[in-house]
C-alpha positions in Angstrom: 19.4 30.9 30.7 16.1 31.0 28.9 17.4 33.5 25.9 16.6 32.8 22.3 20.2 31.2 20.5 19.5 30.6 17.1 19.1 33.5 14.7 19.0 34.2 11.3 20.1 37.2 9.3 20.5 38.4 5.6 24.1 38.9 4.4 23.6 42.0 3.3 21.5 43.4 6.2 23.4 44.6 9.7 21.1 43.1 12.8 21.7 43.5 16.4 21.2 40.6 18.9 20.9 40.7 22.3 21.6 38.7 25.3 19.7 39.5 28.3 21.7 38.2 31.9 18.9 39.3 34.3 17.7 36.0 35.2 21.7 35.0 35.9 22.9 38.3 37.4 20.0 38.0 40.3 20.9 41.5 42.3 24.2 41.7 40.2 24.8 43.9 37.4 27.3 43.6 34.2 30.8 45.7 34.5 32.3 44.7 31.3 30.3 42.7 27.7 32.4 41.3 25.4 31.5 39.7 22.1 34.1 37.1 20.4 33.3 36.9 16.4 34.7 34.3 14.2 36.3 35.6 10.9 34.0 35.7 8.0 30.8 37.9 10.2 31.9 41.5 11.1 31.3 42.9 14.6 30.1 46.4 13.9 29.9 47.6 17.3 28.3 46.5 20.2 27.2 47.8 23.5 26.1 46.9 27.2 23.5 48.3 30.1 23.4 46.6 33.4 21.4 43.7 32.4 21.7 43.5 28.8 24.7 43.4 25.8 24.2 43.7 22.2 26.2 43.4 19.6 25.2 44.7 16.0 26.6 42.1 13.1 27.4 42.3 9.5 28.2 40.8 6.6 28.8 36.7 6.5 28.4 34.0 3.9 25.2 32.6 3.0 24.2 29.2 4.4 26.9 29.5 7.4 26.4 29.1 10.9 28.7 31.5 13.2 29.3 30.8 16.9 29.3 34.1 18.3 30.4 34.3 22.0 28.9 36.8 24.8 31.4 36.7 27.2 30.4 39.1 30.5 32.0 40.0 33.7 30.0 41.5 36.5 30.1 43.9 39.4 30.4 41.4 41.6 32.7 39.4 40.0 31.8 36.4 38.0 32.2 36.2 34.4 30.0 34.1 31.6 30.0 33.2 28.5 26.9 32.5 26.4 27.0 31.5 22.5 24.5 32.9 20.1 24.5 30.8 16.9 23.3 32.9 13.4 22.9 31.2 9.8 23.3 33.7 7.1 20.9 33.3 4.4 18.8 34.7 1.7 16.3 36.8 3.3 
């Protein structure tokens, strides 16, 4: 997948990030989008369309990296996992 993995965000902002599966999913379409958040970044709420799941984020510490997992299951029956990484910092 081609997507964008590094991000940044402020600690005190709440950002949403996207990760777009059209390229993978081919004629496919997502049935379920899951995000897995380590402890320390908040996962405000998150949502999914048939080619897309976002996740809206806040909180965290400055100058730490969180792993942040997409983890998808389609119509047809495969599942994926991306990782998304985001340093908090100062913005």
């Amino acid at each position: 997948m081609a997507n964008q993995r590094n991000f940044e965000k402020d600690p005190d902002a709440t950002v949403d990030f996207t990760v777009d599966w059209t390229d993978w999913l081919e004629s496919d379409t997502l049935s379920t989008g899951t995000w897995v958040v380590p402890a320390g970044i908040t996962n405000v709420s998150s949502q999914y369309t048939t080619v897309k799941d976002t996740v809206f984020l806040s909180g965290g510490t400055v100058n730490n990296t969180y792993a942040i997992i997409n983890r998808i299951s389609t119509a047809g029956g495969k599942t994926n996992d991306q990782t998304i990484y985001v340093l908090v910092k100062e913005q």
